[in-house]
ChimeraX commands (.cxc) that place a marker at each C-alpha (Angstrom):
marker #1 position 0.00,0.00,0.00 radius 0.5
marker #1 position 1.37,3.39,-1.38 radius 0.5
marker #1 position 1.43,6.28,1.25 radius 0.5
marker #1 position 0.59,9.36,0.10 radius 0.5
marker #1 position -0.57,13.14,0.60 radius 0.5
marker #1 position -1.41,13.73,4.19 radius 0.5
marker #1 position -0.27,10.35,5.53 radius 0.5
marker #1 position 2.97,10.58,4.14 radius 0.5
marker #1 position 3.92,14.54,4.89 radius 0.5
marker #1 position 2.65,13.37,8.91 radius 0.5
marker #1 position 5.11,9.91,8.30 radius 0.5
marker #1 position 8.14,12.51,7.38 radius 0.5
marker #1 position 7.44,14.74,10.17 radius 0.5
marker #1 position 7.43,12.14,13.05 radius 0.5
marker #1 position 11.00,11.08,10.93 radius 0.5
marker #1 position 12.60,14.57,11.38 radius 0.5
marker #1 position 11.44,14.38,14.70 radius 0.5
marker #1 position 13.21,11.19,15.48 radius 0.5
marker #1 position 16.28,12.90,14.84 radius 0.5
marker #1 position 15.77,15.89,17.12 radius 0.5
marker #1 position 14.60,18.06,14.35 radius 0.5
marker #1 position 13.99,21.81,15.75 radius 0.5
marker #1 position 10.20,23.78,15.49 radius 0.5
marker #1 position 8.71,21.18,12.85 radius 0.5
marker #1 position 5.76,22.53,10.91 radius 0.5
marker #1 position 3.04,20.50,8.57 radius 0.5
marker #1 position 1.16,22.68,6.33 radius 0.5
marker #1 position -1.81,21.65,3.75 radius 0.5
marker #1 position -0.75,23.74,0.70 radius 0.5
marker #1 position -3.19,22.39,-1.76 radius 0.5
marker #1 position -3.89,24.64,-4.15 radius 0.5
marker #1 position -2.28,27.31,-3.03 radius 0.5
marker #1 position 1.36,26.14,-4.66 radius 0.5
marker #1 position 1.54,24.56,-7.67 radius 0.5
marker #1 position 4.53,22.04,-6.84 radius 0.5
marker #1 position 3.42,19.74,-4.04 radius 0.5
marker #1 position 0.22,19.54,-1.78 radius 0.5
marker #1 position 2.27,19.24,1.48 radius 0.5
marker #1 position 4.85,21.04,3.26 radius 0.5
marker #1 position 7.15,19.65,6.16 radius 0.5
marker #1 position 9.65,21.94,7.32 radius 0.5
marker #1 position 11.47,21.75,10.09 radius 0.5
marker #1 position 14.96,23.23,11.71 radius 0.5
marker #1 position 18.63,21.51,12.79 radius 0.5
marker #1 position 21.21,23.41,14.26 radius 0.5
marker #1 position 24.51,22.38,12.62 radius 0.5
marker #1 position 25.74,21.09,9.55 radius 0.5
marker #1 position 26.25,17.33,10.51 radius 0.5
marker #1 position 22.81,17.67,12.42 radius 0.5
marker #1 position 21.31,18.34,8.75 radius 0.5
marker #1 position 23.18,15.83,7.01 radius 0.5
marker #1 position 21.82,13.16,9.59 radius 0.5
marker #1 position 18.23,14.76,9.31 radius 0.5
marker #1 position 18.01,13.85,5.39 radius 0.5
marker #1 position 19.79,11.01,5.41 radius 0.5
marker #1 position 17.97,8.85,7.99 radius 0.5
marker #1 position 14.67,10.66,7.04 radius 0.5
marker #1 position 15.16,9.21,3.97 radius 0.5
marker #1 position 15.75,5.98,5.80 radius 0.5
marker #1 position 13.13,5.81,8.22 radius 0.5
marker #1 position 10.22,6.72,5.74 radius 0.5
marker #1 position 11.30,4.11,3.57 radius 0.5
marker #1 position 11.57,1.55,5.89 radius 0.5
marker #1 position 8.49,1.95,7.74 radius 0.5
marker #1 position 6.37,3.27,4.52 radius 0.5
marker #1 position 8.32,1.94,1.41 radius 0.5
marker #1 position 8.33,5.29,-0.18 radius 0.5
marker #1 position 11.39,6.93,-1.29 radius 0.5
marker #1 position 12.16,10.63,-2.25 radius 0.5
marker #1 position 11.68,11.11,-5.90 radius 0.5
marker #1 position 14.71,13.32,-5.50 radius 0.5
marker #1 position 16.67,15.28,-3.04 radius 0.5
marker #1 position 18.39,19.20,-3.55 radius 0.5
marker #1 position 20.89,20.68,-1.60 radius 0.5
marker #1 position 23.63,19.91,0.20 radius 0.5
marker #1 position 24.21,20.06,4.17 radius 0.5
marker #1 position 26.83,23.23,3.54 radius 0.5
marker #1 position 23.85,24.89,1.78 radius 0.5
marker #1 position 21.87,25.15,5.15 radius 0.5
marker #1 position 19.06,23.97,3.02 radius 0.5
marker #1 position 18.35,20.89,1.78 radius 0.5
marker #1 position 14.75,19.45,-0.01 radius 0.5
marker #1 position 13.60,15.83,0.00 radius 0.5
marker #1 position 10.79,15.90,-2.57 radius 0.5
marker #1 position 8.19,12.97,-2.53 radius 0.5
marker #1 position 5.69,14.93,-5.15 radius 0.5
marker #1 position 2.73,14.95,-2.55 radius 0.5
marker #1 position 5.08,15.94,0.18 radius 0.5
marker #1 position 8.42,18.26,-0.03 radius 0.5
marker #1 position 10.21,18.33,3.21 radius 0.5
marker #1 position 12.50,21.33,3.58 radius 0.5
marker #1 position 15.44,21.29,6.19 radius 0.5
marker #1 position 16.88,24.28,7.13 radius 0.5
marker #1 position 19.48,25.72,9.06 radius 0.5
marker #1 position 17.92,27.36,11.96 radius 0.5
marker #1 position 19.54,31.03,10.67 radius 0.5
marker #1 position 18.26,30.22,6.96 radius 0.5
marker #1 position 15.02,29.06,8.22 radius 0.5
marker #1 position 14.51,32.19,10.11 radius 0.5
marker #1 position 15.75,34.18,6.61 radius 0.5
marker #1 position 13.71,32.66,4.51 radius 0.5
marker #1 position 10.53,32.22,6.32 radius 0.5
marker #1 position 8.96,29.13,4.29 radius 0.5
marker #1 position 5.53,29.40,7.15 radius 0.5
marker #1 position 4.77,33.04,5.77 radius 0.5
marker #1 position 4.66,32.62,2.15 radius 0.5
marker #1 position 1.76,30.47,2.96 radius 0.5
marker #1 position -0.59,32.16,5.17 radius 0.5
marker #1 position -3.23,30.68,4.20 radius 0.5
marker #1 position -2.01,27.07,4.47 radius 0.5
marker #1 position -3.66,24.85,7.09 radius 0.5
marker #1 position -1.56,23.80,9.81 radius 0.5
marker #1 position -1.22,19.82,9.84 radius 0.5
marker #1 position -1.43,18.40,13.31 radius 0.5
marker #1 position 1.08,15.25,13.05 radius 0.5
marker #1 position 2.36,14.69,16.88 radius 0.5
marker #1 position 0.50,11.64,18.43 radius 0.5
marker link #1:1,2 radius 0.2
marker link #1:2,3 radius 0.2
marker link #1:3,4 radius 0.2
marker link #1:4,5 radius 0.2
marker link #1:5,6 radius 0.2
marker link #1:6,7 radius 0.2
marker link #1:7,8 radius 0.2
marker link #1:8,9 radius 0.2
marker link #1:9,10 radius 0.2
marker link #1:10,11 radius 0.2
marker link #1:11,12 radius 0.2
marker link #1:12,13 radius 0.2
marker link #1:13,14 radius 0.2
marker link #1:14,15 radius 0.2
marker link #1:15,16 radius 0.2
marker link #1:16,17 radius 0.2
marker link #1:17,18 radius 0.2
marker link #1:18,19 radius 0.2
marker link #1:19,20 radius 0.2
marker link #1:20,21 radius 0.2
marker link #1:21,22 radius 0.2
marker link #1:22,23 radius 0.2
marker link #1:23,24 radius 0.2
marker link #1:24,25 radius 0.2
marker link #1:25,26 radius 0.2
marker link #1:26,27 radius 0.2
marker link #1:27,28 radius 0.2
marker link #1:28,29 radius 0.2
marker link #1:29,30 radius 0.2
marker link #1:30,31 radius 0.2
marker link #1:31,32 radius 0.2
marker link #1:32,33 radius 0.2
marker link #1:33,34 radius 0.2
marker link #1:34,35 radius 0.2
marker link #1:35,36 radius 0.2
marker link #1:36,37 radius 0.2
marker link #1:37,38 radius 0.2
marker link #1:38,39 radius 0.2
marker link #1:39,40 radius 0.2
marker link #1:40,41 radius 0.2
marker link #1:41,42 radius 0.2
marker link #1:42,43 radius 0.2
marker link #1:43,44 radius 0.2
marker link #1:44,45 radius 0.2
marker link #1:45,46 radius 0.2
marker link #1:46,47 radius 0.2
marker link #1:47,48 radius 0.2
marker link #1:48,49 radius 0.2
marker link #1:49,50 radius 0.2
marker link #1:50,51 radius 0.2
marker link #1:51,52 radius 0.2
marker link #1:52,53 radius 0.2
marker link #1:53,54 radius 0.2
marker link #1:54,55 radius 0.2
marker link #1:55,56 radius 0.2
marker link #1:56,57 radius 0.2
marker link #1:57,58 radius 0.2
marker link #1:58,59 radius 0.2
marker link #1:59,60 radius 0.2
marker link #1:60,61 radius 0.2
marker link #1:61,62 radius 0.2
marker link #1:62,63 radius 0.2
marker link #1:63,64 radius 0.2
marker link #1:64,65 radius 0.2
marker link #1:65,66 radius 0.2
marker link #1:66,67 radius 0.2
marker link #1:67,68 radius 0.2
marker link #1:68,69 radius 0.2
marker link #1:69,70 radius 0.2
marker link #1:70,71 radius 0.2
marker link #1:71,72 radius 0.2
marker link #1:72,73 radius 0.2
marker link #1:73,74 radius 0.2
marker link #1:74,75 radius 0.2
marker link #1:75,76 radius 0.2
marker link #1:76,77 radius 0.2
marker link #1:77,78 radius 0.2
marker link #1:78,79 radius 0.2
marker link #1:79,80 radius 0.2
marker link #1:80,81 radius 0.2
marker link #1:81,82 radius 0.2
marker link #1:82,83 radius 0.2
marker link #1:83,84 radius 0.2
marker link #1:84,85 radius 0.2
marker link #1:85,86 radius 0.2
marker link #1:86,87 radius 0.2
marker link #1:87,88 radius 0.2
marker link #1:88,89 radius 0.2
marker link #1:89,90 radius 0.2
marker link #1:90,91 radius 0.2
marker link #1:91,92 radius 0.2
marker link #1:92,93 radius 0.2
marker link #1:93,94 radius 0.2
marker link #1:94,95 radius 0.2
marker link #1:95,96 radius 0.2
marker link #1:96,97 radius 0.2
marker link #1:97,98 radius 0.2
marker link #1:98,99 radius 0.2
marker link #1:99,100 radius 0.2
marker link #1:100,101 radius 0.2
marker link #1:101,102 radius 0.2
marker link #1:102,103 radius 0.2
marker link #1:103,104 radius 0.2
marker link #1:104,105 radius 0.2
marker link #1:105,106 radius 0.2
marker link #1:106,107 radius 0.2
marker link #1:107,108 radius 0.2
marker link #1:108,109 radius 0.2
marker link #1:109,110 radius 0.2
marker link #1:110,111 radius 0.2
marker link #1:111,112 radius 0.2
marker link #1:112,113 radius 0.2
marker link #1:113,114 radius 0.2
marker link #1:114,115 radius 0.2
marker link #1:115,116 radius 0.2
marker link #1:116,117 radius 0.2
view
């Protein structure tokens, strides 16, 4: 059974939060962005700390949901990095990039996901 939309953006969240991912945020973007229907985005504080959230988010969503990333951007060093999965795009940031770029706000309108059990 394929996990998608919803399921899969609250599957990635509880991931990042495995790993001691900072201020992690679910938001319902359909149809107010044209390139996914789900946004995860969450925080780590240092460059291995982001390099560990992507890798082993990749990992545990795949092993508990048998759904990889359709592709992943950016490197650690970036301070940004994307794992797309189409219906879901998680964005890890650098706390100071994540605070520069303000993903949450260009979204206002986006419903806020509850994922935490």
């Amino acid at each position: 059974m394929k996990v998608e939309g919803k399921e899969l953006a609250i599957a990635c969240a509880r991931a990042v939060g495995e790993n001691k991912a900072e201020d992690i945020c679910v938001l319902d973007v359909k149809g107010l962005s044209s390139i996914t229907d789900y946004m995860v985005i969450c925080s780590g504080n240092s460059m291995p700390h982001l390099k560990a959230l992507m890798r082993d988010t990749e990992v545990i969503v795949q092993e508990k949901h048998g759904v990889k990333p359709y592709s992943g951007e950016g490197r650690a060093e970036t301070k940004w990095v994307v794992l797309d999965y189409f219906d879901v795009m998680v964005h890890i940031m650098h706390i100071d990039s994540r605070s520069l770029y303000d993903l949450e706000n260009l979204w206002p309108d986006a419903e806020v996901v509850e994922w935490e059990e």
